[in-house]
Gaussian input, Z-matrix of N, CA and C with variables (Angstrom, degrees):
# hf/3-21g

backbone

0 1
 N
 C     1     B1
 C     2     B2     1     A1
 N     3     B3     2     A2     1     D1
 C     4     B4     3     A3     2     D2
 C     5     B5     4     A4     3     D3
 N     6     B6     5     A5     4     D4
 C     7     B7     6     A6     5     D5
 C     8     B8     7     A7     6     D6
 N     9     B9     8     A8     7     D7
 C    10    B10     9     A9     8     D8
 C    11    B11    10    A10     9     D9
 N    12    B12    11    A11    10    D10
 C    13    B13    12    A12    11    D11
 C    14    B14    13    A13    12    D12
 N    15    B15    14    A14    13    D13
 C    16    B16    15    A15    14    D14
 C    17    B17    16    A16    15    D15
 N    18    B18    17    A17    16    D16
 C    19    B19    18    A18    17    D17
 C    20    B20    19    A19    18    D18
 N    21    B21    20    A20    19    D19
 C    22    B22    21    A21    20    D20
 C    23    B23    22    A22    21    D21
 N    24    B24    23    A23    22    D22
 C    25    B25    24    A24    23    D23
 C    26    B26    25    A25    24    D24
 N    27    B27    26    A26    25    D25
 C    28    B28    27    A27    26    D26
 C    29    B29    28    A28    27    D27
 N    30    B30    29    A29    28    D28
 C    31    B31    30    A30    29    D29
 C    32    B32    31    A31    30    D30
 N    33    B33    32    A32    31    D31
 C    34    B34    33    A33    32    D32
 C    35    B35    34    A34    33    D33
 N    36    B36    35    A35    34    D34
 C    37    B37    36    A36    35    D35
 C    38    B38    37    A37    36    D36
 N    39    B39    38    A38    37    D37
 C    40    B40    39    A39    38    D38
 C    41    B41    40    A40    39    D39
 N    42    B42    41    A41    40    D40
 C    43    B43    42    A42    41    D41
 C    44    B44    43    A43    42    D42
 N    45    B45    44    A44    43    D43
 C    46    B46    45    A45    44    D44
 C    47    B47    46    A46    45    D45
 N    48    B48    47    A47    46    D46
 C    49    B49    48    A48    47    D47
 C    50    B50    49    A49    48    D48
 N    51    B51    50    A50    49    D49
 C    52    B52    51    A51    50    D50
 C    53    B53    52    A52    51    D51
 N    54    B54    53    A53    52    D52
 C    55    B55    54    A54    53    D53
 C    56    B56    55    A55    54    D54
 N    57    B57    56    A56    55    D55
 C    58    B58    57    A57    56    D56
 C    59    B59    58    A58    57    D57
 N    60    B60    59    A59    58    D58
 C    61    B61    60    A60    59    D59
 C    62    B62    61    A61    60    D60
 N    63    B63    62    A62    61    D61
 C    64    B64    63    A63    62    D62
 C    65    B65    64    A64    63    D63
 N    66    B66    65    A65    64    D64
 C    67    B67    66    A66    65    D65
 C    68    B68    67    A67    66    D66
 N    69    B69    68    A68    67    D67
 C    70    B70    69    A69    68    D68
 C    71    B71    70    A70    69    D69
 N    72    B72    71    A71    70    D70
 C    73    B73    72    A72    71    D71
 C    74    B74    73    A73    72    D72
 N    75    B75    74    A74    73    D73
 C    76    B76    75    A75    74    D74
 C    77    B77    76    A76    75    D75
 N    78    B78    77    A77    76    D76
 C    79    B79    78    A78    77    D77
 C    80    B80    79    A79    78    D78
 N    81    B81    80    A80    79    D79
 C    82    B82    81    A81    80    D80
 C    83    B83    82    A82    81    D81
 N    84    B84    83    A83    82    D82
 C    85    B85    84    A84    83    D83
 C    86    B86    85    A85    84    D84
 N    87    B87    86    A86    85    D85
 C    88    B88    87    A87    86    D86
 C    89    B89    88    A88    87    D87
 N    90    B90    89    A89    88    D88
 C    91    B91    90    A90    89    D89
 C    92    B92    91    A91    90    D90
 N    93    B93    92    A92    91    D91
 C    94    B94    93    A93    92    D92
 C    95    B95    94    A94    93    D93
 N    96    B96    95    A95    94    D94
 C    97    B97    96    A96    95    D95
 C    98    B98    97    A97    96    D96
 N    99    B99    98    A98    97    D97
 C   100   B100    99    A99    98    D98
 C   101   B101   100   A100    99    D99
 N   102   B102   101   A101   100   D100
 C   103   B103   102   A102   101   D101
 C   104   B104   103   A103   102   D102
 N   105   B105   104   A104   103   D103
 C   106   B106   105   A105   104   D104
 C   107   B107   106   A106   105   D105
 N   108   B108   107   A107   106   D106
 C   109   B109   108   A108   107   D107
 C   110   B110   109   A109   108   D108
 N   111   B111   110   A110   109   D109
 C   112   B112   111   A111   110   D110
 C   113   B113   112   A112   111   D111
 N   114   B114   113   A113   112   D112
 C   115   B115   114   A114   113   D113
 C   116   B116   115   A115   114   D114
 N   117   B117   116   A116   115   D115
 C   118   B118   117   A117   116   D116
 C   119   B119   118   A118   117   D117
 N   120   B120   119   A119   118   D118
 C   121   B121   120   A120   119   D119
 C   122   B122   121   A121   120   D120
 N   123   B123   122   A122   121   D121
 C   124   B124   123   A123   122   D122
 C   125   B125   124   A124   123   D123
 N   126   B126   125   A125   124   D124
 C   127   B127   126   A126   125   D125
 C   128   B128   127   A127   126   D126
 N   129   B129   128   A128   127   D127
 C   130   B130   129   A129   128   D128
 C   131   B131   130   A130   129   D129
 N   132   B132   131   A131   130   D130
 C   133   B133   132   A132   131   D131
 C   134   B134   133   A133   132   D132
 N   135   B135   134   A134   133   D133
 C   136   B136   135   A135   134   D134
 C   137   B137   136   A136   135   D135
 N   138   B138   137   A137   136   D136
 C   139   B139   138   A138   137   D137
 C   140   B140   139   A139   138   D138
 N   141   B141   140   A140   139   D139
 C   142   B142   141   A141   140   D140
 C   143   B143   142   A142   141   D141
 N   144   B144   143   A143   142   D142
 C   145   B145   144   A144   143   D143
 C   146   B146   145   A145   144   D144
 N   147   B147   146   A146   145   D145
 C   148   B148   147   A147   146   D146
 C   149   B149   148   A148   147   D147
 N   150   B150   149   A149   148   D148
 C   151   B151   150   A150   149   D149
 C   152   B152   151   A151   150   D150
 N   153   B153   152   A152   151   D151
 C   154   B154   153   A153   152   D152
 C   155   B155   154   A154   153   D153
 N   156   B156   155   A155   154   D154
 C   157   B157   156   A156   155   D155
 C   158   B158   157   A157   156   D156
 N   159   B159   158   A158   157   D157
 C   160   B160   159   A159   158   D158
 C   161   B161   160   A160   159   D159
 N   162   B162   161   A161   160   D160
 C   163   B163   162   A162   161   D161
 C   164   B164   163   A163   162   D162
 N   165   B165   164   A164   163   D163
 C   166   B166   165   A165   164   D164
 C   167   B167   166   A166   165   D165
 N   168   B168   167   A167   166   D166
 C   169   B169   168   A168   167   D167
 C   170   B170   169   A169   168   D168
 N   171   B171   170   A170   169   D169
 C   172   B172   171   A171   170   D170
 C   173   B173   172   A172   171   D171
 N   174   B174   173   A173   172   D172
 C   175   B175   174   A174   173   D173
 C   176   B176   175   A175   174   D174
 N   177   B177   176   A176   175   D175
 C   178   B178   177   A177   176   D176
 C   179   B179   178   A178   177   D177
 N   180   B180   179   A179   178   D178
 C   181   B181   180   A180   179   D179
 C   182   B182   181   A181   180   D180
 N   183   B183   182   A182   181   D181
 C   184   B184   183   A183   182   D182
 C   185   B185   184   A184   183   D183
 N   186   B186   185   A185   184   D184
 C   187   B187   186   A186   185   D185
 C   188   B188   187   A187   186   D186
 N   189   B189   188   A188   187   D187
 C   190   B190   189   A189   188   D188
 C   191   B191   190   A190   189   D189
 N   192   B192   191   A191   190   D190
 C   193   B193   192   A192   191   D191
 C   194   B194   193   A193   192   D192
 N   195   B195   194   A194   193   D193
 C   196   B196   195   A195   194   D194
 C   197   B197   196   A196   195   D195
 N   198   B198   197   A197   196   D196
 C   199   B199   198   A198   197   D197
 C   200   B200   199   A199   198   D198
 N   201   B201   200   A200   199   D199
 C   202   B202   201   A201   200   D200
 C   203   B203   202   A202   201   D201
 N   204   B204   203   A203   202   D202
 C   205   B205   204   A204   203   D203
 C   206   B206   205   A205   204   D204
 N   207   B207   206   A206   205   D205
 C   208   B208   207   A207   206   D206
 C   209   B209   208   A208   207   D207
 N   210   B210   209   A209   208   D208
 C   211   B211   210   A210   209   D209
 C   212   B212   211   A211   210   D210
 N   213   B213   212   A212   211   D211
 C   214   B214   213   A213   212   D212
 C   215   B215   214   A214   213   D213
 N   216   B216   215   A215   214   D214
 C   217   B217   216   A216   215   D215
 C   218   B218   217   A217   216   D216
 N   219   B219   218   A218   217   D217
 C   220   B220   219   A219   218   D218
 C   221   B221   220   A220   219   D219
 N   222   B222   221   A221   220   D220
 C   223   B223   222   A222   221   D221
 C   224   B224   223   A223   222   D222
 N   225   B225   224   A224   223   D223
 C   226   B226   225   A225   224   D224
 C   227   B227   226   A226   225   D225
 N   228   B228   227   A227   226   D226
 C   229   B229   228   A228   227   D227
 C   230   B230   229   A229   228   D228
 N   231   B231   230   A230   229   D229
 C   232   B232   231   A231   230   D230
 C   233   B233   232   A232   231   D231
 N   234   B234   233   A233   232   D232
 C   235   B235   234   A234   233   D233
 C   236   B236   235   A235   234   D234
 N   237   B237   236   A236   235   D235
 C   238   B238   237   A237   236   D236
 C   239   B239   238   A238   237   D237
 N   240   B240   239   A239   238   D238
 C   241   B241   240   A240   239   D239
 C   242   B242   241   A241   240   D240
 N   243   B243   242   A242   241   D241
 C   244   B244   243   A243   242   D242
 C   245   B245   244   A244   243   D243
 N   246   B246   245   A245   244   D244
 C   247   B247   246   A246   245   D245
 C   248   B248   247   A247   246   D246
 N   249   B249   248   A248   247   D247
 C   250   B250   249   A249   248   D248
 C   251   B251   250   A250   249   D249
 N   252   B252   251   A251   250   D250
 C   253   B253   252   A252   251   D251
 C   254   B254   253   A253   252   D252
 N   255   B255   254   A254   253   D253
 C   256   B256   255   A255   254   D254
 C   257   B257   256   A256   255   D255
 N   258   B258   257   A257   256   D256
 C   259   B259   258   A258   257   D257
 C   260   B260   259   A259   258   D258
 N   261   B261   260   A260   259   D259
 C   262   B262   261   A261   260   D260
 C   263   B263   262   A262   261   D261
 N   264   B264   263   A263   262   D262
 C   265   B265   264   A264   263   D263
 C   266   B266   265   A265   264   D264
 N   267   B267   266   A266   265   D265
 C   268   B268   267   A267   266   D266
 C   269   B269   268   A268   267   D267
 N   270   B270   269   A269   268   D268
 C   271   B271   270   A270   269   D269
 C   272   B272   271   A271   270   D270
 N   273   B273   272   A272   271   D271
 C   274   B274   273   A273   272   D272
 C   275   B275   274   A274   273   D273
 N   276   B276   275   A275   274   D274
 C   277   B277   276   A276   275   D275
 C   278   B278   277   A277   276   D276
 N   279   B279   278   A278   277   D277
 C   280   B280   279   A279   278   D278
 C   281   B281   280   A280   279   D279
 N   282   B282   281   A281   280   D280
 C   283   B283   282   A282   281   D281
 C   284   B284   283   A283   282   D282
 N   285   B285   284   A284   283   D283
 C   286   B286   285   A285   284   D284
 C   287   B287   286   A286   285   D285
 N   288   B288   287   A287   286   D286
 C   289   B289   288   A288   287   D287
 C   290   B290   289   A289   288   D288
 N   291   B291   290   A290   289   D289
 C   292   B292   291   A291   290   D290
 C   293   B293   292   A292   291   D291
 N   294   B294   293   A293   292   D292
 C   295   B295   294   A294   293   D293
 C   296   B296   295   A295   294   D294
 N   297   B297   296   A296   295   D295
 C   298   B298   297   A297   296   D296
 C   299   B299   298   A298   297   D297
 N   300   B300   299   A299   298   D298
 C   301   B301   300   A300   299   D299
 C   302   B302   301   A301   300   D300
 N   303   B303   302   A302   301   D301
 C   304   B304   303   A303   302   D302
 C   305   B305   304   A304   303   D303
 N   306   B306   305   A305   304   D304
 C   307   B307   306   A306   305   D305
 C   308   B308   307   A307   306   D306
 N   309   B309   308   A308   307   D307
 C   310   B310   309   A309   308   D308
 C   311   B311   310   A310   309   D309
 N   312   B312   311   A311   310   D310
 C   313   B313   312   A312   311   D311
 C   314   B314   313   A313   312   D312
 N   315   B315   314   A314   313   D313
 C   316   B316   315   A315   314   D314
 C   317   B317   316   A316   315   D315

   B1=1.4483
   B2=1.5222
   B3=1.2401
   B4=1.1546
   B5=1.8218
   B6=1.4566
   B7=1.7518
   B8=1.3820
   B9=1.7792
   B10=1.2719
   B11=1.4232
   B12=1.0225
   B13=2.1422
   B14=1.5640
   B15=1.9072
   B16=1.4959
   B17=1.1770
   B18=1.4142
   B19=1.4105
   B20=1.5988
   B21=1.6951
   B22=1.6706
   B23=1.3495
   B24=1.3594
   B25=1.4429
   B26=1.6217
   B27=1.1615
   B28=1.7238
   B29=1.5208
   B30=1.6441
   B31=1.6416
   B32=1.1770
   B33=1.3441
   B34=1.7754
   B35=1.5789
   B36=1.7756
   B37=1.3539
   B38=1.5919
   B39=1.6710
   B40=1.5109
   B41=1.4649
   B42=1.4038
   B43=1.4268
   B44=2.0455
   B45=1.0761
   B46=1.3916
   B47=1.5891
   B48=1.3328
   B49=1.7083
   B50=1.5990
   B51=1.3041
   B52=1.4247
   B53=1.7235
   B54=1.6337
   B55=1.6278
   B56=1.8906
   B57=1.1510
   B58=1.3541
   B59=1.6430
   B60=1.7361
   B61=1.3503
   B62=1.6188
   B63=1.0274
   B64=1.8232
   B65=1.5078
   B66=1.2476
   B67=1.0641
   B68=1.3797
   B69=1.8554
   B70=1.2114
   B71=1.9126
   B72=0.9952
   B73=1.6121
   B74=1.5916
   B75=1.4391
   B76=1.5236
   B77=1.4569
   B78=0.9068
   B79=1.5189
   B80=1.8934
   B81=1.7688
   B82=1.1951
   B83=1.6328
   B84=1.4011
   B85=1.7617
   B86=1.4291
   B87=1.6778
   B88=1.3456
   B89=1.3214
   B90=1.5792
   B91=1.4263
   B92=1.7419
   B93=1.4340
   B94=1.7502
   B95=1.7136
   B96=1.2949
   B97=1.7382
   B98=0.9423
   B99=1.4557
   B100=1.3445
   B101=1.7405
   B102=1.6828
   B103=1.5981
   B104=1.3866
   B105=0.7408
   B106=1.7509
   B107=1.3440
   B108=1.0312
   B109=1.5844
   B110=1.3055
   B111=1.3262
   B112=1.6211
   B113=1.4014
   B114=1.2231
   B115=1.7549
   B116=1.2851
   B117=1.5976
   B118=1.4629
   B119=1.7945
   B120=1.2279
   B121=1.5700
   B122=1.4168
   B123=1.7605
   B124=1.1751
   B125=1.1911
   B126=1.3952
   B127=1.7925
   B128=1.4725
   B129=1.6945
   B130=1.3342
   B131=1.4644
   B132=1.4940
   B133=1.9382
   B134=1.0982
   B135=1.5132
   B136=1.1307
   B137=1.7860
   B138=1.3812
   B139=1.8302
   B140=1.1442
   B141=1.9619
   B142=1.3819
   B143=1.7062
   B144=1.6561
   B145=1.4718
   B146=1.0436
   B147=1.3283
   B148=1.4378
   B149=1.5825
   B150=1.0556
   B151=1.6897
   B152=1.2633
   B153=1.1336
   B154=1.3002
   B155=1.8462
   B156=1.1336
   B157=1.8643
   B158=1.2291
   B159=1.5622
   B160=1.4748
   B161=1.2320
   B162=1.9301
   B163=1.6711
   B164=1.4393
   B165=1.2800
   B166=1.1585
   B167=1.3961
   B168=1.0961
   B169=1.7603
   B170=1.5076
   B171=1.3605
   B172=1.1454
   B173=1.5626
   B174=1.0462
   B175=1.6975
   B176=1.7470
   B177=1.8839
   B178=1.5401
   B179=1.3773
   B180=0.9380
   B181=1.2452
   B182=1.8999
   B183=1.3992
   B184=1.4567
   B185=1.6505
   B186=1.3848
   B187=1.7086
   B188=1.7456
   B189=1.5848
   B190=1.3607
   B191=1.6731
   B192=1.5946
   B193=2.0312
   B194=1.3612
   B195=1.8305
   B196=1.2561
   B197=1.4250
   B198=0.8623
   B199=2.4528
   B200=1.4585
   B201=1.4222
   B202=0.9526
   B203=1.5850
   B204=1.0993
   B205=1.4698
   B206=1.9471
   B207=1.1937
   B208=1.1788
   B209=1.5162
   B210=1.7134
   B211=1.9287
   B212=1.9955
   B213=1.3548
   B214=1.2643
   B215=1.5077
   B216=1.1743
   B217=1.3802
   B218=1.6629
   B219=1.1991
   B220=1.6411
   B221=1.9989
   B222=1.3050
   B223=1.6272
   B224=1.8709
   B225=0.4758
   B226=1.1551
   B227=1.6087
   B228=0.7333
   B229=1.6825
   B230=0.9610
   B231=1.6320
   B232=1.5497
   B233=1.9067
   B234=1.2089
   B235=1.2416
   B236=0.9542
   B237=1.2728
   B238=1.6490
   B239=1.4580
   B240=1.7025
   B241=1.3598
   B242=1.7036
   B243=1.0316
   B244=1.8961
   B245=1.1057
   B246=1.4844
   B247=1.3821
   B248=1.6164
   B249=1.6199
   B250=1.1940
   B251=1.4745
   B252=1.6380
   B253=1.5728
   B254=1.6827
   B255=1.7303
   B256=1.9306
   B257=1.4910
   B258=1.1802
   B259=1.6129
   B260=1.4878
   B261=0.9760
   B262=1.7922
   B263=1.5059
   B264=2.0683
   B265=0.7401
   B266=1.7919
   B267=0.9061
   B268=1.6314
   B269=1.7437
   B270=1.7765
   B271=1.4483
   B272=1.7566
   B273=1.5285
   B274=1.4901
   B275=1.7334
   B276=0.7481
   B277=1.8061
   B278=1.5471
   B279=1.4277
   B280=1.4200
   B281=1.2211
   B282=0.9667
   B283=2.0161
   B284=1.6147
   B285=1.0476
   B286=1.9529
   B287=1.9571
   B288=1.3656
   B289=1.5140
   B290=1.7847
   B291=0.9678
   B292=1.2748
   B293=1.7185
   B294=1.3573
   B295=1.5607
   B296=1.8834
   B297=1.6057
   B298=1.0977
   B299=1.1357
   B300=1.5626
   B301=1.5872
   B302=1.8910
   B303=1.7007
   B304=1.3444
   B305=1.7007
   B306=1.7318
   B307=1.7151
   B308=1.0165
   B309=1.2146
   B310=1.9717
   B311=1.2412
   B312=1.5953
   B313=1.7630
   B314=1.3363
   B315=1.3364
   B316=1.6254
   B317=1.8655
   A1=110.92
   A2=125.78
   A3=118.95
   A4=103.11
   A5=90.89
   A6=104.36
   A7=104.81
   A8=119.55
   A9=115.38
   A10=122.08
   A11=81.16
   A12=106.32
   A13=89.19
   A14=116.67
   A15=122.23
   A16=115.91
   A17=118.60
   A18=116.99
   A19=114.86
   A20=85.11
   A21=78.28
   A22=122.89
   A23=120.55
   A24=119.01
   A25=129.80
   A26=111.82
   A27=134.27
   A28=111.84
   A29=96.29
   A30=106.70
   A31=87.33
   A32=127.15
   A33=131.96
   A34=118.04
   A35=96.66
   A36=86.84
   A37=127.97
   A38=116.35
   A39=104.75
   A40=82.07
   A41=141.66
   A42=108.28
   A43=102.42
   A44=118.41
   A45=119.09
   A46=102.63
   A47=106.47
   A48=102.11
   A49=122.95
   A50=108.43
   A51=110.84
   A52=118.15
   A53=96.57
   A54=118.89
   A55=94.55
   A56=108.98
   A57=124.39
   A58=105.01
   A59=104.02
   A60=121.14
   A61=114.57
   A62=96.40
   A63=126.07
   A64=91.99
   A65=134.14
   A66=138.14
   A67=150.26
   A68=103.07
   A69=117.05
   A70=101.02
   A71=108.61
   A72=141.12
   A73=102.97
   A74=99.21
   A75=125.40
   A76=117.88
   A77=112.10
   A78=140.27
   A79=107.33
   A80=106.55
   A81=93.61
   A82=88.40
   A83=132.92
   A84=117.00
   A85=131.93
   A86=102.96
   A87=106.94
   A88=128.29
   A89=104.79
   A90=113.40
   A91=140.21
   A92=97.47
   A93=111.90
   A94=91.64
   A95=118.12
   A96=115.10
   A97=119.60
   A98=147.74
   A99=140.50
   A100=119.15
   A101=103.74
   A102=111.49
   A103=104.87
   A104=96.82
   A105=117.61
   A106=118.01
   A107=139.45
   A108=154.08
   A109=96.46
   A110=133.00
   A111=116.31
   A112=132.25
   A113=100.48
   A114=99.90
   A115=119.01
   A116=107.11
   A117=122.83
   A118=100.12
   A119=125.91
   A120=113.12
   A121=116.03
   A122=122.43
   A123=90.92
   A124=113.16
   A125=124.88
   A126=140.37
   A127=101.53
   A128=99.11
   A129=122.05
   A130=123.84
   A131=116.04
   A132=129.61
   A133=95.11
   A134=158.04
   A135=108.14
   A136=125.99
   A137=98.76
   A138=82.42
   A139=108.11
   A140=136.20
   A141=130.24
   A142=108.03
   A143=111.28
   A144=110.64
   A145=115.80
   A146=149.04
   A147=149.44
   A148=81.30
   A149=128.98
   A150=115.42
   A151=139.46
   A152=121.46
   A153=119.06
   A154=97.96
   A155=110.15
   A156=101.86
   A157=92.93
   A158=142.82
   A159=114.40
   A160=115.42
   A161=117.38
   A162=103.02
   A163=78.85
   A164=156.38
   A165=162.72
   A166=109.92
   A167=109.76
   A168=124.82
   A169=100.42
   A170=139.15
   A171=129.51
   A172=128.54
   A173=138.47
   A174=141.68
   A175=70.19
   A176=100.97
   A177=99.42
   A178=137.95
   A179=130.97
   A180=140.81
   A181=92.03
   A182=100.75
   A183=110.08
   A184=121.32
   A185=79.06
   A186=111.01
   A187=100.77
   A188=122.83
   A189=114.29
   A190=106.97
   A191=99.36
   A192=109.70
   A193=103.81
   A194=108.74
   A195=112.22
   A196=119.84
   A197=87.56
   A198=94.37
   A199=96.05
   A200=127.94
   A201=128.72
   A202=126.24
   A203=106.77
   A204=108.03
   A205=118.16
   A206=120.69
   A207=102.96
   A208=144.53
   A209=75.88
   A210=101.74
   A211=98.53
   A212=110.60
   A213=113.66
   A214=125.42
   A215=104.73
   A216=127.10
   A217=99.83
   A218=84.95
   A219=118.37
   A220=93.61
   A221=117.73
   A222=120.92
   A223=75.04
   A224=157.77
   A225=143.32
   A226=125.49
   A227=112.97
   A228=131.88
   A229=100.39
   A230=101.69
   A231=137.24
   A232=110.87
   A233=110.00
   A234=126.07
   A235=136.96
   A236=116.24
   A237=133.12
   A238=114.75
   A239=98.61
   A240=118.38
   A241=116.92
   A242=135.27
   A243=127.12
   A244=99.86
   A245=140.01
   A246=110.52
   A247=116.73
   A248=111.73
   A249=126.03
   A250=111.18
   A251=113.54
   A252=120.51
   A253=89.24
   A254=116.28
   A255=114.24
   A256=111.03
   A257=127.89
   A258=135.61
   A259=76.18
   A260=157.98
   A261=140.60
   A262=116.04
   A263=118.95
   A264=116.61
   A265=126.19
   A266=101.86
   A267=104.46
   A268=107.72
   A269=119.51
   A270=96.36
   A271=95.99
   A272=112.10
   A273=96.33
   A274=120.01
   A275=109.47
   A276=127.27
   A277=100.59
   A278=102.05
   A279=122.04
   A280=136.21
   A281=92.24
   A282=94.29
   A283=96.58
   A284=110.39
   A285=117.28
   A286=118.09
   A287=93.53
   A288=85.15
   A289=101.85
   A290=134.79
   A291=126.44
   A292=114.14
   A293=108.52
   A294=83.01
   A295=89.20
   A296=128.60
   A297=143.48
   A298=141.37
   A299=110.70
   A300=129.19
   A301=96.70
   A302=98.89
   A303=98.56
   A304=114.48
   A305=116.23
   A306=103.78
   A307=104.13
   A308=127.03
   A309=112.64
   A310=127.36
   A311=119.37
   A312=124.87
   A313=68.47
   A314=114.25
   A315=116.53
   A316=110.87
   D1=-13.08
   D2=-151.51
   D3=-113.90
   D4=-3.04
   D5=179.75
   D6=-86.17
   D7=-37.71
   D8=-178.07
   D9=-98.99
   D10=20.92
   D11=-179.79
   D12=-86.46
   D13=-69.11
   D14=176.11
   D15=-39.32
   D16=-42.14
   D17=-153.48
   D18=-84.62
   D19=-24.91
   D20=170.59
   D21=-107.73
   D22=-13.67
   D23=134.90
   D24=-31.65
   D25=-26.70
   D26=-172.30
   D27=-78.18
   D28=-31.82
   D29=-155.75
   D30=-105.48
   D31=-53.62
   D32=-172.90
   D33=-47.94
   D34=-52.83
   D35=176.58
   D36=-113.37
   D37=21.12
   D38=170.32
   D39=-121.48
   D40=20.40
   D41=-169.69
   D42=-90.65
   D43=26.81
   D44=172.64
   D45=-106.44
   D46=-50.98
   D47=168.91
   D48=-58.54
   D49=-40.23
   D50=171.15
   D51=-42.30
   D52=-70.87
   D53=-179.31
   D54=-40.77
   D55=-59.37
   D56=-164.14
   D57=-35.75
   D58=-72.89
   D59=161.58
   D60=-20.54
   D61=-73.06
   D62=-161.74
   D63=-41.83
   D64=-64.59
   D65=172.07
   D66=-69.24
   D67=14.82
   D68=161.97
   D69=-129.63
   D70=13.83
   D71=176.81
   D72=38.42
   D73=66.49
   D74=157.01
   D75=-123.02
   D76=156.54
   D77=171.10
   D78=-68.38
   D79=132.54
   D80=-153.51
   D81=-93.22
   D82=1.25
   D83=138.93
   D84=-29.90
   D85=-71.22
   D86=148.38
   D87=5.95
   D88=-85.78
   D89=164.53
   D90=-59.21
   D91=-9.57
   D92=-173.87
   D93=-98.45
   D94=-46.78
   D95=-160.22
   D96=-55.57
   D97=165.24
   D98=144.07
   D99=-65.65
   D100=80.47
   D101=165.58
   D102=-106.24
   D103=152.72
   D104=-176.83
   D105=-100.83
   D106=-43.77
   D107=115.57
   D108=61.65
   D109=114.45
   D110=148.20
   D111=-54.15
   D112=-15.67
   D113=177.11
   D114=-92.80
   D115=-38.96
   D116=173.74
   D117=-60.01
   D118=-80.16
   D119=-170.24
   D120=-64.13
   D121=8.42
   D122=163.02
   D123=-102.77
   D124=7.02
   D125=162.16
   D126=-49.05
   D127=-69.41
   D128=-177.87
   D129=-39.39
   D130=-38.22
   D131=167.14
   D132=-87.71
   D133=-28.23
   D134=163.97
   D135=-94.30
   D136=-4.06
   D137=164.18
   D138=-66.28
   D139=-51.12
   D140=162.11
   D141=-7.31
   D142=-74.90
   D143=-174.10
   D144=-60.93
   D145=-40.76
   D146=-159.72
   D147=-76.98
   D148=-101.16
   D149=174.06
   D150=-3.16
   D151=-41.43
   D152=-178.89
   D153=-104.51
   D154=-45.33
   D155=-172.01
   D156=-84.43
   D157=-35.67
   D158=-165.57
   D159=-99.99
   D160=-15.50
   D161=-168.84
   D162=-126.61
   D163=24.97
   D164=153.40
   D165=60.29
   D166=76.72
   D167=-167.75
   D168=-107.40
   D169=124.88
   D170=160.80
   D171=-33.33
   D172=-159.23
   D173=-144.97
   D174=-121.84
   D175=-78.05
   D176=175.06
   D177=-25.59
   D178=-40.05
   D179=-119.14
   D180=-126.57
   D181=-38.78
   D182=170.81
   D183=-62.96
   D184=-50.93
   D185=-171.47
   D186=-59.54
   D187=-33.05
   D188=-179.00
   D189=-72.75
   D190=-27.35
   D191=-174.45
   D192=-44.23
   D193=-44.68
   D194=-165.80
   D195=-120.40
   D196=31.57
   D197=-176.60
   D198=49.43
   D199=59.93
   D200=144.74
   D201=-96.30
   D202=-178.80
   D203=154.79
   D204=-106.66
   D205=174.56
   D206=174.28
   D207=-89.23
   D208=-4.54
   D209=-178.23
   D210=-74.53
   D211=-29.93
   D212=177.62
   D213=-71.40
   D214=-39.12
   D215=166.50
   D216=-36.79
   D217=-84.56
   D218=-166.22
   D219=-33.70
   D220=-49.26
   D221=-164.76
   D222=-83.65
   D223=-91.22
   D224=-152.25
   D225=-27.18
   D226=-26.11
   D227=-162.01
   D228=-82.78
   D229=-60.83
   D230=-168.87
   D231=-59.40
   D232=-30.37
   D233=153.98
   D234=-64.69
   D235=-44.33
   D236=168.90
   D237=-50.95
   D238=-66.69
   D239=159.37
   D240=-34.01
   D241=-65.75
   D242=177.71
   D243=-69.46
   D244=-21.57
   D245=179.90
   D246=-74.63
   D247=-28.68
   D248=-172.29
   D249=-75.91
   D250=-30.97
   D251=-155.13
   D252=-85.00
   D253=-25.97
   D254=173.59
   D255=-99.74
   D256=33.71
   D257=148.86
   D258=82.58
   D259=49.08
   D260=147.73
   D261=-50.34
   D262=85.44
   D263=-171.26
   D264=-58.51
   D265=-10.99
   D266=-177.78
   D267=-96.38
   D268=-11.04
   D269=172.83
   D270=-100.32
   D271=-17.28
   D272=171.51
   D273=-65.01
   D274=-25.29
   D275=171.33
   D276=-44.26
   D277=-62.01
   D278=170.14
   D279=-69.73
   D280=-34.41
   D281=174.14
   D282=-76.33
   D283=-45.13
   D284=-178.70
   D285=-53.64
   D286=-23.09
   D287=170.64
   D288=-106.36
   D289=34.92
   D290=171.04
   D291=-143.05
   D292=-9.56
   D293=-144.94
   D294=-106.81
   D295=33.73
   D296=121.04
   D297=-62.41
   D298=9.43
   D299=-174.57
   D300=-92.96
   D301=100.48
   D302=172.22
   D303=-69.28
   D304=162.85
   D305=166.44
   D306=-89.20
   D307=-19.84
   D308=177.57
   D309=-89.53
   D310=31.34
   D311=-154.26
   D312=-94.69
   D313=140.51
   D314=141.67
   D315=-129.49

């Protein structure tokens, strides 16, 4: 009992980071580590946004998903946000393949 207790604990709560990953075809470490990467943290701000603007996750609450803090979160978003609000064709590219990732798909 206690394997399918994990397992669906496993699926419930990383299967949005997983999908997330999967579809910019990284590893959802990748997204937890401290890389610095321009490509990697800008993966990383927009799962922040899809989280907080699409499944309405606190700043906090995000920020624990990813060993952040929440002040980071928050600039993250906030980033996402001006790149999107001045047509930034390469994060709309990006925001466009992700931000159909419901939180209740199971």
């Amino acid at each position: 009992m206690k394997t399918i207790k994990n397992e669906t604990l496993e699926r419930n709560e990383n299967w949005v980071m997983n999908e997330f990953a999967k579809r910019f075809d990284v590893n959802p470490m990748q997204i937890i580590e401290q890389n610095k990467s321009a490509h990697i943290c800008s993966i990383r701000h927009l799962y922040c946004k899809l989280r907080h603007d699409k499944h309405g996750i606190s700043y906090s609450a995000t920020g624990r998903e990813i060993g952040r803090c929440h002040s980071t979160v928050k600039y993250a978003v906030t980033r996402i946000n001006k790149l999107l609000l001045v047509n930034n064709k390469r994060m709309i590219a990006m925001w466009n393949k992700v931000r159909d990732i419901s939180e209740s798909y199971l």
